[in-house]
C-alpha positions in Angstrom: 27.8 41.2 100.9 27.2 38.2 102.8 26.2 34.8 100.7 22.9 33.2 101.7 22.1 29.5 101.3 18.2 27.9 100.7 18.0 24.5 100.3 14.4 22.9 99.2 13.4 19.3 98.7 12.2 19.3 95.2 9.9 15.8 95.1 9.6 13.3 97.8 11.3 10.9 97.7 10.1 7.6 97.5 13.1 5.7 98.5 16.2 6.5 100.0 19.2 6.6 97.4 17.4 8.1 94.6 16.5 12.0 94.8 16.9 15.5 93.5 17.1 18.3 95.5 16.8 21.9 94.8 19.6 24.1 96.1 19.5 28.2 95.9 22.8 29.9 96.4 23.0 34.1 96.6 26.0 36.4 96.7 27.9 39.4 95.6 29.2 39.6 91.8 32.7 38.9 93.5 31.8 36.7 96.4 32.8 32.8 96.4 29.6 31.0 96.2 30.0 27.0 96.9 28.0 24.4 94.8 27.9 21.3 97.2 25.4 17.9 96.8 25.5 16.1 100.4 25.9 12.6 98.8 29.2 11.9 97.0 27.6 9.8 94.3 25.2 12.9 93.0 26.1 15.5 90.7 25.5 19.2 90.0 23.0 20.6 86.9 21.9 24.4 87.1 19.2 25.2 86.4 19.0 28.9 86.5 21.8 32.2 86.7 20.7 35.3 87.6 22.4 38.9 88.2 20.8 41.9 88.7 23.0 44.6 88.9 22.4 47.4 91.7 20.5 50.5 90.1 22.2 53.4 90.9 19.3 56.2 90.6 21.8 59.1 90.4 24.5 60.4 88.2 26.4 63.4 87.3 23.8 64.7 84.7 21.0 63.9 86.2 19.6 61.3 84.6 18.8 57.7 85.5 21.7 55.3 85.2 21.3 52.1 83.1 22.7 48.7 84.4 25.3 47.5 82.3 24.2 44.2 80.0 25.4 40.6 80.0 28.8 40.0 79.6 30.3 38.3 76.4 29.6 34.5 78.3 26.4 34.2 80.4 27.1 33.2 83.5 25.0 30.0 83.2 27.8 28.9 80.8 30.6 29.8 82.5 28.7 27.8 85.8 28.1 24.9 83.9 31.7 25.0 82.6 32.9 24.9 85.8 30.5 23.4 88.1 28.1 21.1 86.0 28.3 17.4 86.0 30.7 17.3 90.0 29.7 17.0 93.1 31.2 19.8 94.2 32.8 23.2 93.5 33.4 27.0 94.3 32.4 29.9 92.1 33.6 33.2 91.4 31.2 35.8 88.5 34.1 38.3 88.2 37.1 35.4 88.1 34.8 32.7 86.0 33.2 34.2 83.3 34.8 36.6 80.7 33.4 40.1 80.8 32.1 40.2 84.3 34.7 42.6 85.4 32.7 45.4 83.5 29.1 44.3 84.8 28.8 46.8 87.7 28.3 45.3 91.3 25.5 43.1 91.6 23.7 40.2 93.1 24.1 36.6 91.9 22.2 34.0 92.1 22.1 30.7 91.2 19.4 27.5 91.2 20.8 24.3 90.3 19.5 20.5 91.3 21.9 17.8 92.9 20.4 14.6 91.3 21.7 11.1 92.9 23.4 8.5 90.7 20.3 6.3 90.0 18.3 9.1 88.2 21.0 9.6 86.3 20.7 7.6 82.4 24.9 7.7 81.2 24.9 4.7 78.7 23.9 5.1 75.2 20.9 3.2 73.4 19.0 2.6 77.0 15.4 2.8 77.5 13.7 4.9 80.3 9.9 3.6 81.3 7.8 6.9 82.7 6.1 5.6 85.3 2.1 6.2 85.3 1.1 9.3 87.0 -1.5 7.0 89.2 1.4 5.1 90.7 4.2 6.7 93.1 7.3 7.1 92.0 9.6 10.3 90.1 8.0 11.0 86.7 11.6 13.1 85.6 15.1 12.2 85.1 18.5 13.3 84.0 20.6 12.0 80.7 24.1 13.0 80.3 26.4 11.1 77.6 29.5 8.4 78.8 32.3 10.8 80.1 30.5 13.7 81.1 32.0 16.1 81.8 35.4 15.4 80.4 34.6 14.4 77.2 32.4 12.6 74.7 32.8 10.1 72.0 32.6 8.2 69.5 31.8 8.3 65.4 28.3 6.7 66.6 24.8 8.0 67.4 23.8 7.9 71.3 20.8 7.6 71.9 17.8 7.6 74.3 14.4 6.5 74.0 12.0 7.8 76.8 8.4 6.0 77.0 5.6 7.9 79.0 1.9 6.4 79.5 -0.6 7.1 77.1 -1.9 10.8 77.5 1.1 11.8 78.7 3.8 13.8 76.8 7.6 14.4 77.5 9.5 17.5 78.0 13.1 17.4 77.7 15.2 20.5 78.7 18.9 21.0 77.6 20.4 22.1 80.7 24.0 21.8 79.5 25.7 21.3 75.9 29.2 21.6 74.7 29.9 19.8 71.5 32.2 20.7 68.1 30.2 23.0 66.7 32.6 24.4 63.9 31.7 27.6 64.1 28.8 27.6 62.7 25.8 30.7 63.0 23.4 28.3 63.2 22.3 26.6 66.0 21.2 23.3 64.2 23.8 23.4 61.7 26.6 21.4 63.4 28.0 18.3 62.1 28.0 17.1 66.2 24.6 17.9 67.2 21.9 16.7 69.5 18.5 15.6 68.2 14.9 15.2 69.3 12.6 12.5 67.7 8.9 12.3 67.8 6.8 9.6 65.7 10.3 9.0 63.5 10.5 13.0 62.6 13.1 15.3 63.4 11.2 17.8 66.0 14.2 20.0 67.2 18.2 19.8 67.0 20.7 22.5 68.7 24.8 21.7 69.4 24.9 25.8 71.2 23.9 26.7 74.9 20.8 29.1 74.6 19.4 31.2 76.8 16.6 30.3 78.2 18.1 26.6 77.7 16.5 24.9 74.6 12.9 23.2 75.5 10.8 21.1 73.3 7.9 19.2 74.1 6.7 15.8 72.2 3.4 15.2 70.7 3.5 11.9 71.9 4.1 9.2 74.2 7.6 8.5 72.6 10.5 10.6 72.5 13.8 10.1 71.4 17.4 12.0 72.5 20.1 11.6 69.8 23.8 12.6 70.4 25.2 12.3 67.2 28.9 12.5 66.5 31.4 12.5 63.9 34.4 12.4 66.0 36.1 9.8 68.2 37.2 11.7 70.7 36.4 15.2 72.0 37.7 17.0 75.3 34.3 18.5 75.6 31.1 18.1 77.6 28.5 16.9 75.7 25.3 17.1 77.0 23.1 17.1 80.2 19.8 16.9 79.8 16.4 17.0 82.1 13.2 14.6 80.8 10.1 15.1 82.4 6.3 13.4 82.3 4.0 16.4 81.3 -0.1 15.3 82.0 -1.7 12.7 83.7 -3.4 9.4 82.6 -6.9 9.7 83.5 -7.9 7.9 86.4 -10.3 4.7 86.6 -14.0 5.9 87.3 -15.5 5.0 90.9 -17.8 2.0 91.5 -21.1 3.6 90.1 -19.6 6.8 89.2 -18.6 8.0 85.8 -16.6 10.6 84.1 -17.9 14.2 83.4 -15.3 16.0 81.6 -11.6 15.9 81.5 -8.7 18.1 80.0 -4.9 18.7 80.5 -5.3 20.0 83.9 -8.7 19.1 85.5 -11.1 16.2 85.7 -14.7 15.6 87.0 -16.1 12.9 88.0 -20.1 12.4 89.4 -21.7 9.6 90.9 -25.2 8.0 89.6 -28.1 9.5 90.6 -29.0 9.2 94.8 -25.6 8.1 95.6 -22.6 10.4 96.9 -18.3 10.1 97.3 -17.9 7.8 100.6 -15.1 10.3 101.8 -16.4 13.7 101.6 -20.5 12.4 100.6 -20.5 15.5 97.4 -21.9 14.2 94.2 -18.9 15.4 92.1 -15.2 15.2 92.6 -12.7 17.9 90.5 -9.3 16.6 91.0 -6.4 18.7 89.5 -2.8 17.2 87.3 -0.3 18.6 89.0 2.9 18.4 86.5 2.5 14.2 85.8 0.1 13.5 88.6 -3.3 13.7 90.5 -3.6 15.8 93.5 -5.7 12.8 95.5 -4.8 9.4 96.3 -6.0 6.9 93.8 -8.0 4.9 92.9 -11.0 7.0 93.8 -13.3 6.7 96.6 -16.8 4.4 95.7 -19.5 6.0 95.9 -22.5 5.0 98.3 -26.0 5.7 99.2 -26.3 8.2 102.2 -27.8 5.4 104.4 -25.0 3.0 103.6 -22.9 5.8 104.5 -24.5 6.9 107.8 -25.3 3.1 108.7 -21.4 2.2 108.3 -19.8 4.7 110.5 -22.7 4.1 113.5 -21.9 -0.2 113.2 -18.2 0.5 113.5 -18.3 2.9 116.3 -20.2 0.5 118.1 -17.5 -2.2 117.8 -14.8 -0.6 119.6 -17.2 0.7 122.3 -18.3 -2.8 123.3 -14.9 -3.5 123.4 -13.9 -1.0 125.7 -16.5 -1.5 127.7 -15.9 -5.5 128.2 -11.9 -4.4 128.6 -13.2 -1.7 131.2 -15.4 -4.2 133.2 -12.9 -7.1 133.1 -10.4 -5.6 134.7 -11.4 -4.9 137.4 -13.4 -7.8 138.1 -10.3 -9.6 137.4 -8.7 -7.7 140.1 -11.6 -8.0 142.6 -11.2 -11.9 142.2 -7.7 -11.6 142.7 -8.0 -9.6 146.1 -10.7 -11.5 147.3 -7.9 -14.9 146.8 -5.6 -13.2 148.6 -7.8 -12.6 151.4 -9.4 -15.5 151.8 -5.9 -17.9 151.7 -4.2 -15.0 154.0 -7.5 -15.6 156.4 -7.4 -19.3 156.0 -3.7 -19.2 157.1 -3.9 -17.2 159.8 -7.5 -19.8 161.4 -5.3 -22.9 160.4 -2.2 -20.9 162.6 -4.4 -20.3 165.5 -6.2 -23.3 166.1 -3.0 -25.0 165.7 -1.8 -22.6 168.5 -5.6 -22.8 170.1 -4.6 -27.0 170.1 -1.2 -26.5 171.8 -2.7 -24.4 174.7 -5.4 -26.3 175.7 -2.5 -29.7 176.0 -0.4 -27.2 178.0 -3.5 -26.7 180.5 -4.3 -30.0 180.5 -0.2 -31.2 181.7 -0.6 -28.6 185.1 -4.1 -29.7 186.4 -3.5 -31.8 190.1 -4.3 -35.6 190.6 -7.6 -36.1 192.3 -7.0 -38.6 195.8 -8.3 -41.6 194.0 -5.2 -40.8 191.3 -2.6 -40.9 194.1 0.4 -43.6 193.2 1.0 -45.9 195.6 4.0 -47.0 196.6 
């Protein structure tokens, strides 16, 4: 089975060095798929591992044939074991992770993001500063502990504190742990542990990979990522970890406009009474959050009356047409006045050339006429 490569940009990106970039990789349970970020400073996190084995609809008895389950690892771990947190690497399902040999053929797929080095957060006690969904730039980020993924250290607490804008919340998403869990049953029972706080409360704690990766989202503005450690040094992972904006500020009303209604997803704004939006001239605008911001450009378009609006458009019309038309007529007059120049020195050259030669003639004429008797020389 052959392996097929998508590659999709996941955000625009608002300047050059920083990004994150989608990339979808499919193959065969024992092809060799290839996890590669173009830029050397950006690192792998995956985001998704699927298999879905073929379905075989015969067998000897008759009845339907049920694919096998997951193996003992999921094949997210045994990708992020391998491939999370480099730039670049090659993957196997039936060499990588334990158990896959007895899966059954198969298609693999995997999602994972290539994030550059500036939307990366990799020191301890930092601050990250959301910015407001009605101003550009990427709402969403990446936070992975000093040393990922070699190890982790160091007796302390690392932490994070992410700030969004008011009415806006924060989801984290815990693509990627491996920590000392000391084999507990528990997933938040683990003396090295990582740690959500909302408002000062503990809100959520894990130090095992889950499937679907653990997801919490704050109440409020503030959120804080703790990595808390008992042990100096670990040849482990740690922890990679997506943060993301979830809402959108709501946006500043319109010069005599007002606000309607608003809720997570949808707001409405109207314009006072006889007056319309100057860009599409409707009485009410429904704009739409999209993730951590507005579907429309901000700030919003005034609104005006509809004479404003229909006198406007006919005044500036007119301004480039008289300027085309004094730029059409000058031209050519210019032209005109510059052929007529020509003319008149070329015509003024050639009457000052022939009465010159008209002068020179007439002399000529003059010097061959004979002597009349009276003119005779004597001797």
């Amino acid at each position: 089975m052959f392996v097929f490569v998508w590659i999709f940009v996941w955000l625009s990106f608002p300047r050059a060095s920083a990004y994150i970039e989608t990339v979808i990789v499919s193959g065969c349970e024992s092809c060799k798929l290839h996890l590669t970020c173009r830029h050397l400073t950006s690192i792998i996190a995956i985001l998704e591992a699927e298999f879905v084995p073929e379905f075989n609809e015969t067998s000897l008895n008759g009845s339907t044939l049920v694919p096998t389950a997951f193996p003992p690892v999921h094949p997210r771990q045994a990708l992020n074991r391998r491939c999370s947190g480099v730039n670049h690497c090659s993957f196997i399902l039936t060499e990588d992770c334990p158990g896959a040999n007895d899966w059954g053929a198969g298609n693999l797929t995997v999602k994972y993001v290539c994030v550059s080095d500036d939307q990366i957060r990799k020191f301890c006690n930092s601050e990250i500063v959301l910015p407001d969904s009605r101003d550009p730039g990427i709402s969403e980020g990446f936070i992975h502990n000093p040393g990922y993924p070699r190890f982790y250290s160091s007796e302390r607490e690392c932490r994070w504190k992410i700030r969004a804008p008011q009415e806006q919340r924060i989801r984290i998403t815990v693509l990627d742990i491996s920590v000392t869990a000391d084999r507990t049953t528990y997933a938040d029972d683990c003396t090295d542990r990582l740690e959500v706080i909302d408002s000062g409360q503990v809100i959520g704690r894990t130090c095992k990979q889950q499937e679907p990766p653990f997801e919490i989202l704050s109440d409020s503005e503030f959120m804080e990522v703790v990595l808390a450690s008992t042990h100096s040094l670990m040849p482990l992972r740690g922890i990679l970890v997506h943060y993301t904006a979830v809402g959108c500020s709501t946006p500043d009303a319109p010069e005599d406009g007002y606000l309607v209604y608003r809720n997570d997803t949808v707001a409405e704004f109207r314009c006072c009474v006889d007056l319309t939006f100057a860009d599409n001239g409707e009485k009410t605008k429904i704009i739409n959050c999209l993730g951590a911001h507005w579907d429309v450009d901000l700030p919003l378009p005034n609104c005006t009356s509809e004479t404003k609006k229909l006198i406007l458009p006919i005044q500036e019309s007119r301004k480039p047409q008289k300027l085309e038309m004094a730029s059409d007529i000058l031209a050519p007059a210019l032209l005109i006045a510059a052929l007529f120049l020509i003319n008149f020195i070329v015509l003024f050259y050639i009457y000052k050339i022939k009465q010159k030669h008209a002068t020179e003639f007439a002399d000529e004429e003059l010097g061959t006429l004979p002597l009349s008797n009276n003119e005779k020389i004597s001797p």
